[in-house]
TILUMKOL-721690 format. One record per residue: residue in one letter; x, y, z of N, C-alpha, C in turn. Coordinates in steps of 0.05 Angstrom, whole numbers, padded with zeros to 5 digits, always signed. Atoms other than C-alpha are relative to their C-alpha. Layout:
// residues N
AXYZXYZXYZ;...
***
This chain:
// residues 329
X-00028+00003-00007+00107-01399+01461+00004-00025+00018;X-00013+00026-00010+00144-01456+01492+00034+00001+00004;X-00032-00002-00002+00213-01476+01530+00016-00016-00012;X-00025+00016+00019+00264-01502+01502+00024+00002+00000;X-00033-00006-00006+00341-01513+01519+00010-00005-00022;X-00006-00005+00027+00377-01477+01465+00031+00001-00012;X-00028-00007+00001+00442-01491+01447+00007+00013-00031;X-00010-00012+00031+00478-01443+01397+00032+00017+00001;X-00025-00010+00006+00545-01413+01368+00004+00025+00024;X-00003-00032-00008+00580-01355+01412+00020+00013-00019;X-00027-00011+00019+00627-01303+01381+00023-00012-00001;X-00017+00000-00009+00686-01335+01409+00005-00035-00018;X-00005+00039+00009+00668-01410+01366-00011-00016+00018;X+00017+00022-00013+00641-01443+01425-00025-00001+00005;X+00031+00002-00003+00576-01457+01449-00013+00003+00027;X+00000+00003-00035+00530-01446+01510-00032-00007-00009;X+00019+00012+00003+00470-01479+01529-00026+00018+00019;X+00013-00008-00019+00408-01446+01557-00031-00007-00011;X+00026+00016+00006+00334-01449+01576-00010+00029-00018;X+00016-00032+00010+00291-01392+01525-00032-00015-00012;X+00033-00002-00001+00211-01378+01505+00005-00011-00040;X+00006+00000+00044+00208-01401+01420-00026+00006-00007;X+00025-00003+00009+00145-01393+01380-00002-00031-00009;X+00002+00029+00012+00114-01467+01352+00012+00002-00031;X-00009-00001+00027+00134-01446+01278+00034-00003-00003;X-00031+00000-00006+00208-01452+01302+00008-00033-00006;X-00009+00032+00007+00203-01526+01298+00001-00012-00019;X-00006+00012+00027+00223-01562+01240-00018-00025-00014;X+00017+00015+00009+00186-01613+01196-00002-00019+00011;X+00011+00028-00014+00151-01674+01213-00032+00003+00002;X+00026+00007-00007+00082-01705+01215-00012+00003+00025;X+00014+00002-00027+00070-01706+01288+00007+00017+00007;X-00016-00007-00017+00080-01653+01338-00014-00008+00028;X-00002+00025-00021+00087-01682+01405+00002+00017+00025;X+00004-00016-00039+00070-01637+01480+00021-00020+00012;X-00016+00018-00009+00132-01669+01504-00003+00007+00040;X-00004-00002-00025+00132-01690+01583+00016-00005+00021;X-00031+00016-00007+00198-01722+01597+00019-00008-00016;X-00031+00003+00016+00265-01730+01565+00014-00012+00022;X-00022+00009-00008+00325-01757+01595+00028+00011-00005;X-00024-00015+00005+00406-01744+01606+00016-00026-00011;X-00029+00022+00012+00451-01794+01554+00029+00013+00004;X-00031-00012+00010+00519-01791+01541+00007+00025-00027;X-00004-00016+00024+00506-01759+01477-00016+00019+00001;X+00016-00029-00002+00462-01711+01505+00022+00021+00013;X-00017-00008-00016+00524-01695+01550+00020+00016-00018;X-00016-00007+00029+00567-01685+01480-00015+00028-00007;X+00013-00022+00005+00515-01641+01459-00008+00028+00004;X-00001-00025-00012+00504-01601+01512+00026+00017+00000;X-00021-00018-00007+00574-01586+01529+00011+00023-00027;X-00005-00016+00005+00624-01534+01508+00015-00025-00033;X+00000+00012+00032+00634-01550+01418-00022-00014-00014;X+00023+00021+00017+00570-01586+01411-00007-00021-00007;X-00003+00034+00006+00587-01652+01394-00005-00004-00010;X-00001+00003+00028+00552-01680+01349-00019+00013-00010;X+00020-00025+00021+00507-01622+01326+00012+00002-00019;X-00010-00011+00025+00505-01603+01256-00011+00024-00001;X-00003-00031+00009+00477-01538+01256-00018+00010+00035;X+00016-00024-00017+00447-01479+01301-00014+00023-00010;X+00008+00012-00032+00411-01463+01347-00017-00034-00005;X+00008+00031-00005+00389-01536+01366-00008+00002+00017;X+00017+00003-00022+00351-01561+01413+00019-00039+00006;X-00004+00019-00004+00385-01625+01440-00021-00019+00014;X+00020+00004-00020+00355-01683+01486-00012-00029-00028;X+00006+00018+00015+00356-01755+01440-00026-00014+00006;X+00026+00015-00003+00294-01786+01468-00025+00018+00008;X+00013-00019-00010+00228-01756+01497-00031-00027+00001;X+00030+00008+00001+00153-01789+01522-00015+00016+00001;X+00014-00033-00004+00094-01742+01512-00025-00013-00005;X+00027+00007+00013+00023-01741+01481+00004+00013-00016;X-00001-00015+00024+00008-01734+01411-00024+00037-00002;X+00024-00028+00001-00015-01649+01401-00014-00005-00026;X+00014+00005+00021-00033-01660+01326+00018-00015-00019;X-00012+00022+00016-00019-01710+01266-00011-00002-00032;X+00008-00003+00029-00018-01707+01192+00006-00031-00014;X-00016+00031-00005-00001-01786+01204-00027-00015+00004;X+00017+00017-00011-00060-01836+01208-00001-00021+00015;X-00012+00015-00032-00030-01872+01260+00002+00003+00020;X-00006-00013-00023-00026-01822+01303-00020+00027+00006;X+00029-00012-00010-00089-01784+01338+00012+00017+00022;X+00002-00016-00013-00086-01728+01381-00007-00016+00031;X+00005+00017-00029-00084-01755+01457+00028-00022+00004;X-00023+00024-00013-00039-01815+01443+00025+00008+00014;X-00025-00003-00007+00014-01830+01484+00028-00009-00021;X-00027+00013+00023+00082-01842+01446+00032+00007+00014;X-00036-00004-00008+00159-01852+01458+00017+00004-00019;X-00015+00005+00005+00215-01837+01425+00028+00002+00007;X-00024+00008-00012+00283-01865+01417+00021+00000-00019;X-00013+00010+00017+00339-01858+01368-00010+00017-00028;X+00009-00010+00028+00337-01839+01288+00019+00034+00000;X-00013-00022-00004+00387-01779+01309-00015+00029+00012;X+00010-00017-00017+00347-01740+01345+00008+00017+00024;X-00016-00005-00013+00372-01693+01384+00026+00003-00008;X-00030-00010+00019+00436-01691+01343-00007+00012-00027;X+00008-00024+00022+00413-01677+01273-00023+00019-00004;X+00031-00006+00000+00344-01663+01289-00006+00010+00026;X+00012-00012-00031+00310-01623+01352-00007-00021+00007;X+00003+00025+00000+00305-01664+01394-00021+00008+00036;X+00028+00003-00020+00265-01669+01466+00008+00013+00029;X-00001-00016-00019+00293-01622+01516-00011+00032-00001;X+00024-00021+00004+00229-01578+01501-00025-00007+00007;X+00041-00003-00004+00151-01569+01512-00006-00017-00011;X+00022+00011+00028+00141-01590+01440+00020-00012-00017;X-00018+00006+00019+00173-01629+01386-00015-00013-00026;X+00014+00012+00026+00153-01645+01312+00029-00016-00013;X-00022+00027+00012+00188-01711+01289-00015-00015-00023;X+00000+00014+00013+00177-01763+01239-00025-00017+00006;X+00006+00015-00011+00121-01805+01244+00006-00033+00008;X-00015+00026-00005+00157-01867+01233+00023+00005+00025;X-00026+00010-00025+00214-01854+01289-00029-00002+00022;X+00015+00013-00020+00153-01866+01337-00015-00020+00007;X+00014+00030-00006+00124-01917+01382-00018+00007+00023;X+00033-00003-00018+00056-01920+01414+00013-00016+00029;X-00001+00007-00031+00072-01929+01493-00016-00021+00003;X+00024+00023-00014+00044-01996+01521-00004+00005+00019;X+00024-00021-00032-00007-01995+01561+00020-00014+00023;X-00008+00002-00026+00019-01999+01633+00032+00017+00010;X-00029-00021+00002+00075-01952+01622-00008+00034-00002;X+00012-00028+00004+00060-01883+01639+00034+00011-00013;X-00020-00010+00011+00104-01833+01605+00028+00012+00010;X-00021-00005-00016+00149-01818+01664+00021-00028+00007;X-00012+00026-00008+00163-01894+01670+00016-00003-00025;X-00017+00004+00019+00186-01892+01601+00024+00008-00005;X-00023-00018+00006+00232-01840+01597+00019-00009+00035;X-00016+00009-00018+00257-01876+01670+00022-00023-00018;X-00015+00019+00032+00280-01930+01610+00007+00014-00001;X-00010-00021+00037+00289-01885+01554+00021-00008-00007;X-00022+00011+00017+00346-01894+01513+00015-00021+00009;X-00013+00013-00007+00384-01928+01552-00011-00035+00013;X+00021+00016-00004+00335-01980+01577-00004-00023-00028;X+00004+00016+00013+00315-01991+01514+00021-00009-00020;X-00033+00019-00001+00390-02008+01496-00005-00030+00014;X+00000+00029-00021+00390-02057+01554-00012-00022-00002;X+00013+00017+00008+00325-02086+01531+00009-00021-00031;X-00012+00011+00023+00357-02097+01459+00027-00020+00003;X-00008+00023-00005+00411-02127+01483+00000-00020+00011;X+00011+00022-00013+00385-02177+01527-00020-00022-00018;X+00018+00004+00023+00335-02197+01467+00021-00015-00013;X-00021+00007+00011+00400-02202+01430+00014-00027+00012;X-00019+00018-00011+00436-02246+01474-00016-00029-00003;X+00018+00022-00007+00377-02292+01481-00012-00010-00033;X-00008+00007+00016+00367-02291+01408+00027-00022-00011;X-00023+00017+00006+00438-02327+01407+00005-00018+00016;X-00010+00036-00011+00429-02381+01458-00007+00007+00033;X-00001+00000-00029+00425-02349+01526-00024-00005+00005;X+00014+00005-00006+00390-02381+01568-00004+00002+00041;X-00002-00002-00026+00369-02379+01651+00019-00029+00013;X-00021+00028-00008+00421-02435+01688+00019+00000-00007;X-00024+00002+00014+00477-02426+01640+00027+00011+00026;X-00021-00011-00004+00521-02390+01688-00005+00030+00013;X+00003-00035+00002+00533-02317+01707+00003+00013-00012;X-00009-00020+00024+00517-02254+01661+00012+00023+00007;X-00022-00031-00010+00572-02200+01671-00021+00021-00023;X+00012-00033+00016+00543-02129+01659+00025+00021+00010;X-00013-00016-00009+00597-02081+01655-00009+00027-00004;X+00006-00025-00003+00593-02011+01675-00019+00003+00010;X+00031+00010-00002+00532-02033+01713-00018+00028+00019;X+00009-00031-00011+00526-01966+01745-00012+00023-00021;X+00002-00017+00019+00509-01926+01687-00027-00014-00005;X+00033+00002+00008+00439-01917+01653-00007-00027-00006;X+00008+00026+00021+00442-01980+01607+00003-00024+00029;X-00006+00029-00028+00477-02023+01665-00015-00008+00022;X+00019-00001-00021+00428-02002+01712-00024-00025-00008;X+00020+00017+00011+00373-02033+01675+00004-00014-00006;X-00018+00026+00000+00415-02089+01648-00005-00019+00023;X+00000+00014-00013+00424-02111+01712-00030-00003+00017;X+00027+00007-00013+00349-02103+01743-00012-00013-00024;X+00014+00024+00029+00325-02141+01671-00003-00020+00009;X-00012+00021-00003+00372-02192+01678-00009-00022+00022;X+00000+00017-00032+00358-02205+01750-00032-00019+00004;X+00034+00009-00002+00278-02205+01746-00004-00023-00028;X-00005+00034+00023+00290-02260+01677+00007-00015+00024;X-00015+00024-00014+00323-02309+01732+00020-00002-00007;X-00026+00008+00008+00394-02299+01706+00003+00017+00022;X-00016-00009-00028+00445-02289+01754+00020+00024-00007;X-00009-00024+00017+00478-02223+01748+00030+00005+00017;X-00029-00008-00012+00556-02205+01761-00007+00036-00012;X+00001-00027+00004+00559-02128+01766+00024+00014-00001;X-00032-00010+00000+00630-02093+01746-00008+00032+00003;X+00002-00039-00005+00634-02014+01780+00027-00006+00006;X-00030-00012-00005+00698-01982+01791-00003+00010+00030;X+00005-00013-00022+00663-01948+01854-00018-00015+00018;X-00001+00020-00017+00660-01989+01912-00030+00006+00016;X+00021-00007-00014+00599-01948+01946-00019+00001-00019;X+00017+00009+00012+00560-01972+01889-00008-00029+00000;X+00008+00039+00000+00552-02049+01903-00029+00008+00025;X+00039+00003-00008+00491-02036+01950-00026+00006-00018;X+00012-00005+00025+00456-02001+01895-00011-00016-00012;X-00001+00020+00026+00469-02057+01844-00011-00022+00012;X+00012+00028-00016+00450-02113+01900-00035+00003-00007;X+00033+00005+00000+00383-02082+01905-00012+00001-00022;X+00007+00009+00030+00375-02078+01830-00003-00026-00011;X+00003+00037+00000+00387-02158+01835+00031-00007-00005;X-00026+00005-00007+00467-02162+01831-00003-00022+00009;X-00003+00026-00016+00484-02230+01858+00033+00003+00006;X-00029-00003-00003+00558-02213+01851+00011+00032-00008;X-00019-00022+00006+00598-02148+01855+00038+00001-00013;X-00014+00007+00013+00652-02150+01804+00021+00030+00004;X-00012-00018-00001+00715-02100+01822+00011+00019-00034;X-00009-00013+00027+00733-02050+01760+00025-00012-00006;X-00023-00004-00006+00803-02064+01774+00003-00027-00011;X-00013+00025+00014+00803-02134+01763-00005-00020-00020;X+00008+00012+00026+00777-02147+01697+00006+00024-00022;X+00001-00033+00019+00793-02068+01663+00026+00000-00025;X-00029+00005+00023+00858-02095+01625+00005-00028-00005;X-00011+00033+00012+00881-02149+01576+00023-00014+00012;X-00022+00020-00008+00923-02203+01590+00019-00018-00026;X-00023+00012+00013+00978-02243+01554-00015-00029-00019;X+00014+00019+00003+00931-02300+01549-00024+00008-00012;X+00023-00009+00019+00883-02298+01492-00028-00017+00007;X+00030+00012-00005+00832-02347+01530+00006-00002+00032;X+00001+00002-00034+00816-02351+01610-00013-00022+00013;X+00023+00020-00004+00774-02398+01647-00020+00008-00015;X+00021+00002+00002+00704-02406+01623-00018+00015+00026;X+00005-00012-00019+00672-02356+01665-00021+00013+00002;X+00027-00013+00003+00613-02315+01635-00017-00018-00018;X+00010+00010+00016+00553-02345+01605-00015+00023-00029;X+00000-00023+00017+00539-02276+01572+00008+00019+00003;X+00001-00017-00012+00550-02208+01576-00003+00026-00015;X+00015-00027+00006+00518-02133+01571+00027+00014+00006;X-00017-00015-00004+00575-02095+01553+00005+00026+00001;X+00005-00028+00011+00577-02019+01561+00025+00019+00000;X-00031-00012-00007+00655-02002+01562+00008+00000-00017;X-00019+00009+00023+00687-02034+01501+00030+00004+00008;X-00023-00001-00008+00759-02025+01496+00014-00021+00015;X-00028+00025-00004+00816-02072+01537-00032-00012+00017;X+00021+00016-00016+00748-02088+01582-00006-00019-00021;X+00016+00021+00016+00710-02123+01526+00021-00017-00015;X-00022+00018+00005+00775-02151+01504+00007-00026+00020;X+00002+00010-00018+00783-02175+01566-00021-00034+00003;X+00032+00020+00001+00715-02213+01575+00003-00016-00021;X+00003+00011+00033+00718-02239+01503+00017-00038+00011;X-00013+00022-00006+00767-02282+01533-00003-00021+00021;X+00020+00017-00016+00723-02308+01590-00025-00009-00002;X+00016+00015+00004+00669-02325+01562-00001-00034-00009;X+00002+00030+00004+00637-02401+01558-00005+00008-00028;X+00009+00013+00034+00631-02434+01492-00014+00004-00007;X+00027+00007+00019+00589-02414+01444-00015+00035+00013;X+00008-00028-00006+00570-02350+01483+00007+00032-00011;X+00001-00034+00011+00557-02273+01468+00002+00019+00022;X+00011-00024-00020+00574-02213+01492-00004+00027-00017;X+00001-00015+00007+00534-02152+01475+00008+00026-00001;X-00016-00028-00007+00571-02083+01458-00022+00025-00004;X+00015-00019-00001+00526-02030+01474+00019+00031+00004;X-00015-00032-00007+00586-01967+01492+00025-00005+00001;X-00013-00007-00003+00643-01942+01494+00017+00019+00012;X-00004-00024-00020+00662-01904+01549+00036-00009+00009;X-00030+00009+00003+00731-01951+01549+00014+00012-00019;X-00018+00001+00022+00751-01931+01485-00013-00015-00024;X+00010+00017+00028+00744-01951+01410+00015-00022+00001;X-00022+00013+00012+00800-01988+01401+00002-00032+00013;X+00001+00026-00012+00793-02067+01416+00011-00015-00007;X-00029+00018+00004+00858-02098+01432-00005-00028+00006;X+00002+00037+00000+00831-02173+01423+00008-00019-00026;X-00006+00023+00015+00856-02238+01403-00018-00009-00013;X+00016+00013+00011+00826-02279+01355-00018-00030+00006;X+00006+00030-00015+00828-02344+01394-00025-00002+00014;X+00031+00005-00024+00764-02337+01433-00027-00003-00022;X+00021+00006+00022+00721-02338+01364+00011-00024-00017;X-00006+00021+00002+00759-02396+01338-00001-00026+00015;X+00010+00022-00021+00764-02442+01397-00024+00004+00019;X+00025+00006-00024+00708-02423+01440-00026+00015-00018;X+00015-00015+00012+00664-02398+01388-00027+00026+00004;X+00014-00019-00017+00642-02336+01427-00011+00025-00029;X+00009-00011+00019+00603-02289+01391-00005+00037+00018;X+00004-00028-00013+00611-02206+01396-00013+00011-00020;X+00025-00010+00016+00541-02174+01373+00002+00025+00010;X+00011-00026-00005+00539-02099+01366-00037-00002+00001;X+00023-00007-00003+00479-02070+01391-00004+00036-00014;X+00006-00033+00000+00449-01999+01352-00035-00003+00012;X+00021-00003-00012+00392-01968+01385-00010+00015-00014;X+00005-00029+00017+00392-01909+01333-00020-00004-00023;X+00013+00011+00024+00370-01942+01271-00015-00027+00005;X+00016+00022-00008+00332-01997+01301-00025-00002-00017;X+00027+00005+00011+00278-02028+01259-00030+00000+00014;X+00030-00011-00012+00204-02004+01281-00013-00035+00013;X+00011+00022-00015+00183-02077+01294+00016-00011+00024;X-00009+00012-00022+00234-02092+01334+00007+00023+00025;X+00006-00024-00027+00229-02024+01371-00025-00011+00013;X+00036+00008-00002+00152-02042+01377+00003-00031+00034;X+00003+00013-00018+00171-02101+01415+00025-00012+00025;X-00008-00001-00019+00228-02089+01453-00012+00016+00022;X+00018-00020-00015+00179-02033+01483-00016-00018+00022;X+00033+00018-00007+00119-02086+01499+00016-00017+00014;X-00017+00018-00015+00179-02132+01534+00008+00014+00023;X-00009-00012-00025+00207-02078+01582-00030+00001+00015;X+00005-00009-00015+00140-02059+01605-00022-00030+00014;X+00001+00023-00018+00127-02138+01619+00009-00009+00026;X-00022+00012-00013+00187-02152+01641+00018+00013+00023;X-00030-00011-00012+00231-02096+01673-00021+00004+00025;X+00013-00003-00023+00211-02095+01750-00006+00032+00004;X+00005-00024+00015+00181-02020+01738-00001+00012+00028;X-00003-00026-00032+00180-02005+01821+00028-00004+00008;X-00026-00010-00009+00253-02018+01821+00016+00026-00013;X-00008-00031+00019+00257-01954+01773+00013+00021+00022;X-00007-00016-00025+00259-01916+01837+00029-00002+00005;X-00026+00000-00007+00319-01939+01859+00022+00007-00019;X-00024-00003+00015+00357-01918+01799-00011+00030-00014;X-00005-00025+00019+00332-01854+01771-00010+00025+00027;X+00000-00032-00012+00332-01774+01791-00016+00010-00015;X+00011-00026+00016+00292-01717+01772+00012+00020-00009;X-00025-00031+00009+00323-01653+01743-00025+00016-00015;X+00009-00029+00018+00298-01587+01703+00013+00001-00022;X-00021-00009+00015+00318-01573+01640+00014+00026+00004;X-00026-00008+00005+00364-01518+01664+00009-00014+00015;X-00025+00025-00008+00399-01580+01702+00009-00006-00020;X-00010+00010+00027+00414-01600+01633+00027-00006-00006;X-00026-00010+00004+00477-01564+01622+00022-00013+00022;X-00019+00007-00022+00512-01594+01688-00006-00029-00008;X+00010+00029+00004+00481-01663+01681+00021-00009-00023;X-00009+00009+00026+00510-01669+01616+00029+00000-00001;X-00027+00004-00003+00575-01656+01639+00012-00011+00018;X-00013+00025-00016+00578-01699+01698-00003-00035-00010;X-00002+00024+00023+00556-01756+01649+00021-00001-00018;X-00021+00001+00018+00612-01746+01613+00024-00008+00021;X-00019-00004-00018+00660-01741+01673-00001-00033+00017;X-00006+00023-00009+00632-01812+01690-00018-00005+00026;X+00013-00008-00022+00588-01780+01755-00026-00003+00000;X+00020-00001-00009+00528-01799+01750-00014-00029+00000;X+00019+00028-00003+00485-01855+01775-00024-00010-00012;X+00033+00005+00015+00426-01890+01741-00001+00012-00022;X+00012-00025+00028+00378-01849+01703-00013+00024+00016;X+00008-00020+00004+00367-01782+01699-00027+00014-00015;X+00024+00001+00014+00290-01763+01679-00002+00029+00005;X+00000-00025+00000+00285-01693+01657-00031+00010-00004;X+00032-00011-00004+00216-01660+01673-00008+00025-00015;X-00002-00025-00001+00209-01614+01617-00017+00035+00006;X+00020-00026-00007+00150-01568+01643+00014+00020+00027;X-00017-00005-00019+00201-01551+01696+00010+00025+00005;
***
């Protein structure tokens, strides 16, 4: 037997989330199964958890999109009993059990062999969101960015992705503008490497004017909506800004003028369907690159029965950093 937070139907149509004992035969197909030792709290774990489910397709589920562990056994020749491994994405956790358990049997293609110097708690201090942050920064630099250019706005820089965003950014040598709404977050974001604290307030809505000064040389976007509309219209020439969320809104009320005259470029980022090589080495880049003892300063511990609350102050906008869920807990 093994735990596992179970969300399923009540009489009434809704849903409730709790911790219970399963048997291993409960888990669904897949080549590997995986002694999981850490998960994490997304946004879409927050969907999941709460009251309708979100984006579950059936029950009981096991939510919980990412998870680091060691491999228990493998019908995969890739994958040996002992290894460490992460995963990230491929719907997990929404269509598939996902890693707010002991144990999980996945795919062996959605996984990636942990580099060395990354224990499995540092990963899941990343995890999803991280390795967002890493993808878009990759991204950006793929399209031209470079250190000197300017300042890179990271919006929403308080949240999982932004967190890391901005301690990336900072330890590359780019200079980092940090946009929070909540003012007793700019010490936070300084010691992450911030160079500038950017008010919510005065960049959160469009303007009349479809171009602004020249003002960002990139930027990690995690809002979308009138924000990334916004921005679109301050960026320098020739620059990108990456859309990693939408916690603004879908709907992006922008002009066209900022891809015509300033030929700014807006690159979605998916983290879901990400191709294995370029998972592979956005992996082997964070655990170069991302300053791994400023982790501290941005993540919590929890239990998976924190789960259920976590998931709904992530939603509500309340929570700082990252959240690293301990599931032997």
């Amino acid at each position: 037997m093994f735990r596992a937070l179970i969300v399923d139907k009540t009489e009434d149509g809704g849903t409730e989330a709790g911790v219970q004992e399963i048997p291993p035969d409960r888990l669904p197909e897949g080549e590997v199964t995986v002694a999981v030792e850490y998960s994490t709290v997304n946004y879409k774990d927050g969907l999941c958890v709460g009251p309708g489910g979100g984006l579950v397709r059936s029950y009981p589920h096991v939510p919980g999109i990412d998870f680091a562990g060691t491999v228990e056994s493998s019908d995969d020749a890739r994958y040996s009993p002992g290894d460490r491994v992460v995963l990230t994405g491929w719907r997990v956790g929404e269509a598939h059990w996902g890693g707010f358990a002991e144990k999980a049997r996945v795919k062996a293609d959605w996984l990636v062999p942990l580099p060395s110097g990354l224990s499995t708690f540092q990963a899941m201090a990343v995890g999803t969101a991280g390795f967002t942050a890493m993808l878009a920064v990759m991204t950006l630099e793929d399209h031209g960015l470079r250190q000197g250019q300017g300042p890179v706005l990271v919006t929403g820089a308080s949240g999982g992705v932004g967190s890391v965003a901005t301690a990336l950014l900072a330890n590359l040598g780019y200079e980092v503008a940090a946009v929070t709404g909540r003012p007793e977050n700019a010490e936070y974001l300084i010691a992450l490497g911030a160079s500038r604290i950017v008010p919510r307030e005065d960049i959160a809505e469009t303007v009349k004017r479809p171009l602004e000064t020249e003002t960002w040389a990139g930027c990690v976007d995690a809002v979308g909506g009138p924000m990334l509309a916004r921005v679109l219209g301050q960026l320098k020439y020739g620059a990108g800004a990456a859309a990693v969320g939408l916690t603004g809104g879908t709907d992006l009320p922008a002009k066209i003028v900022p891809f015509l005259l300033r030929g700014v470029n807006l690159l979605g980022i998916d983290s879901v369907m990400q191709p294995q090589d370029a998972r592979a080495r956005a992996w082997r880049r964070i655990a170069q690159e991302l300053p791994l003892d400023m982790l501290e300063e941005m993540v919590q511990t929890a239990a998976l029965a924190d789960v259920p609350r976590l998931g709904a102050e992530i939603l509500e906008g309340r929570l700082r950093g990252r959240v690293v869920v301990d599931v032997t807990r």
